[in-house]
C-alpha positions as CSV (number, residue, x, y, z in Angstrom):
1,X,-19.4,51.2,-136.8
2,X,-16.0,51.0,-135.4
3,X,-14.7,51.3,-139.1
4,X,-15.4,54.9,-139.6
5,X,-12.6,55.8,-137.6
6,X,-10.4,53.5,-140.0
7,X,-11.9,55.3,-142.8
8,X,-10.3,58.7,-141.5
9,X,-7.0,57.3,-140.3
10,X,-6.3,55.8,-143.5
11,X,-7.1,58.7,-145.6
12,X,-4.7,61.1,-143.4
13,X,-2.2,58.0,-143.5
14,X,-2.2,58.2,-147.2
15,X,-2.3,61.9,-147.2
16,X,1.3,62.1,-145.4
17,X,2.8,59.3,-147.8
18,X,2.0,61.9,-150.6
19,X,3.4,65.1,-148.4
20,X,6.2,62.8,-147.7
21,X,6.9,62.7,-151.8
22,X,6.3,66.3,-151.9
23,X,8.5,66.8,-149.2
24,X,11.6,64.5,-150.6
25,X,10.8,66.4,-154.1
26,X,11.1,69.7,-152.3
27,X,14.4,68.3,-150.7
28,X,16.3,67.5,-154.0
29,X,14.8,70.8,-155.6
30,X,16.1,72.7,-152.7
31,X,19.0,70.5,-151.7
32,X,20.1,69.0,-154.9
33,X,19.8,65.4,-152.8
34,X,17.8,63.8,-150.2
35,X,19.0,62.2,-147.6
36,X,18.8,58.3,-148.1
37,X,17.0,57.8,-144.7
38,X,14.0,59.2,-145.6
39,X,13.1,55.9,-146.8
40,X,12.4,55.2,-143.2
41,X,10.0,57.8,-143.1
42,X,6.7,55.6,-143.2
43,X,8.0,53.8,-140.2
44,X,7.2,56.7,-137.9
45,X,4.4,57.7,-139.6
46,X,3.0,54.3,-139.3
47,X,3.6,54.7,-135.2
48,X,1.6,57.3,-135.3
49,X,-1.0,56.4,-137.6
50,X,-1.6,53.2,-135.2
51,X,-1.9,56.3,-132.1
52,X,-4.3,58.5,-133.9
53,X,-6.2,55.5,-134.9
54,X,-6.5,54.8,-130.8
55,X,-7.6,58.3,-130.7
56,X,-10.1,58.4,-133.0
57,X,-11.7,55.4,-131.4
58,X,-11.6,57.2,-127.7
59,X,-13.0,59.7,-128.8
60,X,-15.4,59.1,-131.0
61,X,-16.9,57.0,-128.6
62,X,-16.8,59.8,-125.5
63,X,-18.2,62.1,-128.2
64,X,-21.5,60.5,-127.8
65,X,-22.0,61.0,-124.3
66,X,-19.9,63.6,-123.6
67,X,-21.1,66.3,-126.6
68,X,-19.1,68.7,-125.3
69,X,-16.1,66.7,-125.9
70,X,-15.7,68.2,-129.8
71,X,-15.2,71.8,-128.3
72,X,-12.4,70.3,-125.9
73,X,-11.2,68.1,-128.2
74,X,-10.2,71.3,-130.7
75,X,-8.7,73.4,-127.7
76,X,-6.6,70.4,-126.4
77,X,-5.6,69.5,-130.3
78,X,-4.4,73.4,-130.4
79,X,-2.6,73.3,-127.1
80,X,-0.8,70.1,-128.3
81,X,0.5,71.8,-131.2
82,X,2.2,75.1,-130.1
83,X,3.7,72.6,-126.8
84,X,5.6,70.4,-129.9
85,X,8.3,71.1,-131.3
86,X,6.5,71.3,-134.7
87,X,7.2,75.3,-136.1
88,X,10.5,75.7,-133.7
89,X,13.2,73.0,-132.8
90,X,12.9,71.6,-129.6
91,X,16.8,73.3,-129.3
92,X,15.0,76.6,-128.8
93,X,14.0,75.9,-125.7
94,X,16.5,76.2,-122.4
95,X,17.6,72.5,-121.7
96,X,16.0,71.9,-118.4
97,X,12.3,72.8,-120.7
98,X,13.1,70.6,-123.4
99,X,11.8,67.4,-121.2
100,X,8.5,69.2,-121.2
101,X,8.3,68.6,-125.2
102,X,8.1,65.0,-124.4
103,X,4.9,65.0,-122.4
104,X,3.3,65.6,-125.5
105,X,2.8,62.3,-127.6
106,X,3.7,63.7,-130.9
107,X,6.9,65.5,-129.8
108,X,9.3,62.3,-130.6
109,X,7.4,61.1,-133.7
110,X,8.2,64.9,-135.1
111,X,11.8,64.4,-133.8
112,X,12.2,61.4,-135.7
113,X,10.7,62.8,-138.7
114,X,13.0,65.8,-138.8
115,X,16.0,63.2,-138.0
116,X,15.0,61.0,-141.5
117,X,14.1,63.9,-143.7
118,X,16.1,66.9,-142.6
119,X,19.7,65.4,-140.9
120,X,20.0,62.4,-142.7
121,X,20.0,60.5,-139.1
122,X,18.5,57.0,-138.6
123,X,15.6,56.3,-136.4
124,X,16.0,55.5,-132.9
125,X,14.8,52.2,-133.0
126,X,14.2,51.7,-129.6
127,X,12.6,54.9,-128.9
128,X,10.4,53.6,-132.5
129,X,9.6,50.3,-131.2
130,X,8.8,51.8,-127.4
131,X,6.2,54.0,-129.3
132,X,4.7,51.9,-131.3
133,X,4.1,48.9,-128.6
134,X,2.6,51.5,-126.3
135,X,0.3,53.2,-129.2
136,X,-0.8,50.0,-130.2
137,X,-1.7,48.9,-126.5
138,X,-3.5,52.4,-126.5
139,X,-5.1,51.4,-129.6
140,X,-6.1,48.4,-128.1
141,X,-7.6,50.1,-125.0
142,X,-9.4,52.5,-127.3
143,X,-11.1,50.0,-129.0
144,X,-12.3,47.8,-126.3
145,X,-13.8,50.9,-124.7
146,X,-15.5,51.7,-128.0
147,X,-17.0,48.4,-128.0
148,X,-17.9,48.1,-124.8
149,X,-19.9,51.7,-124.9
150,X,-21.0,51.0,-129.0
151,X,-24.3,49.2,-126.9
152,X,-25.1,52.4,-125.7
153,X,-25.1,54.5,-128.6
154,X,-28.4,53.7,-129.9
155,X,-30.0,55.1,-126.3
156,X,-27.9,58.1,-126.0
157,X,-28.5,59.4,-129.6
């Protein structure tokens, strides 16, 4: 049971490798070159495929005795993506907002993504490995609460 979250992970995993080719193909189109640190771009995305796996785990397993939770869960996911800095640079913001960005989990995975592909910067590897420990320790979490709640699936559904 706890696979079928892997299922979807994976597939969205492998999804973003293949936007990450269309995206480096865009680049040289457009640019005539990519930058050569996009090469590190599946380091990030692997950060954050380890958090969404976490995710997927909480809440599928909340989902069955909260049902209400799929209704949250699409206002919260919305929210979430107009507070990143996804369709504007986090620079748009005045300076003392921009610290705001990074109470959202998915503001400094975007960063580093626009660093690799768009600037030609490398990774902040601290910042990288800080991410990753904590999403896998999330992760974790996740999945120890959905196998400690898995034995009450059957009675709640």
């Amino acid at each position: 049971l706890e696979a079928l979250p892997w299922v979807t992970v994976i597939s969205a995993f492998f999804q973003g490798l293949v936007s990450t080719c269309v995206l480096g193909a865009y680049l040289l189109f457009v640019n005539g070159t990519v930058p050569w640190t996009i090469i590190f771009l599946p380091l990030p995305l692997f950060s954050l495929w380890i958090a969404c796996l976490g995710i997927t785990w909480l809440v599928a397993a909340t989902a069955v005795f909260l049902k209400d939770i799929a209704q949250v869960a699409g206002i919260l996911s919305t929210i979430l993506f107009f507070m990143a800095p996804i369709l504007y640079p986090k620079t748009a913001l005045p300076e003392q907002f921009q610290i705001f960005l990074y109470l959202n989990p998915i503001t400094f995975i975007i960063e580093q993504f626009r660093d690799l592909a768009l600037w030609g910067r490398l990774p902040n590897w601290g910042g990288l490995a800080a991410y990753t420990g904590v999403a896998m320790i999330f992760s974790w979490g996740s999945l120890a609460w959905f196998q400690k709640t898995r034995r009450g699936f059957a009675d709640v559904l």
